[in-house]
N, C-alpha and C positions, 0 to 999 in steps of 0.2 A: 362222381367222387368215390373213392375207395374206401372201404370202411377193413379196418382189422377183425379177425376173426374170434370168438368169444375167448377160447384161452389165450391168444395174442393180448387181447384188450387188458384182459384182469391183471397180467405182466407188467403193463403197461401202466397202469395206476398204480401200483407199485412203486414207480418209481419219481423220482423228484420231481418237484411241478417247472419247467423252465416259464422263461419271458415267453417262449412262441406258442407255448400251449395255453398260457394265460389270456384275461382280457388286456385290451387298452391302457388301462390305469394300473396294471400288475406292476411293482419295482422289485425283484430280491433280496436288492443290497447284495454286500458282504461277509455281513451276522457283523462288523464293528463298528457299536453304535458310538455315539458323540459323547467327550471330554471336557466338554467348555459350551462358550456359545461364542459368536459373532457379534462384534458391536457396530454400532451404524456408521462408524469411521472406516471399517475395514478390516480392524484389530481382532484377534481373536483373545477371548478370554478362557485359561484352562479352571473348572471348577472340581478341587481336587474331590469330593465327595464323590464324582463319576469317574476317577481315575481308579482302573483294575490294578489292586496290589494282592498278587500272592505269597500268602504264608508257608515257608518252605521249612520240614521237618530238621533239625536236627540229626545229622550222616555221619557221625562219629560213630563210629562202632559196627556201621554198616554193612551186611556181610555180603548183599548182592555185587557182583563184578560187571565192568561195562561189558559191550557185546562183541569185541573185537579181542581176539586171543593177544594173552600177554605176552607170547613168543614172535610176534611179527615185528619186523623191525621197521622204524619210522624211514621216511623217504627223504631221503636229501633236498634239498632245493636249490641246486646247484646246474646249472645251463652249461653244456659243454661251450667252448670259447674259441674253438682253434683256427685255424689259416683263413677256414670255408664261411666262417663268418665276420671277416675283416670289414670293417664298415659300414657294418647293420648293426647299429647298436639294439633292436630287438633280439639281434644274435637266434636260434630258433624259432622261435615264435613271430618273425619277420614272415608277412604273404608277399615279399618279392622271394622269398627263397621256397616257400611253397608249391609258388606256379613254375620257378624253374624247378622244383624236384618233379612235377606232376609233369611237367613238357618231358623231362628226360624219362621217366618210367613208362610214358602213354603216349607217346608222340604227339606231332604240332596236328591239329583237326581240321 
């Protein structure tokens, strides 16, 4: 068996413990813990004491700006429609018109 080398190692601890470095009985999770509980019919019950509410300041007067410059203009959401997509009501976004665009640009393999 190979073992790492000492400053390999200490790197290594470092970093987050996973399931395969763990024992047997190691779980993770996903750090979100439970809301309610389970009753023995099935049902779940939400117990709002363990429901996360956060308190959000008051933003009036705010002076921070979001992080996307205010001179870019928003994008249309408009799908060209013309001859080339008679029929496909995915119109663009159709993978019969994809693999026929990819076969004309790349040839048949």
């Amino acid at each position: 068996m190979f073992k790492p080398t000492a400053p390999l190692f200490r790197r290594l601890r470092r970093l987050a413990l996973t399931t395969k470095q763990a024992g047997k009985g190691y779980y993770k999770g996903t750090g979100s813990g439970s809301m309610g509980r389970h009753t023995k019919h099935g049902g779940y019950i939400i117990e709002y004491e363990k429901v996360r509410t956060y308190v959000v300041p008051d933003l009036d007067g705010f002076m921070l700006k979001p992080f996307v410059a205010s001179r870019i203009e928003k994008p249309r959401g408009e799908f060209p429609q013309g001859e080339e997509f008679q029929g496909d009501h995915l119109g663009p976004l159709s993978g019969r018109r994809y693999l026929s665009q990819w076969k004309s640009e790349n040839g048949i393999e």
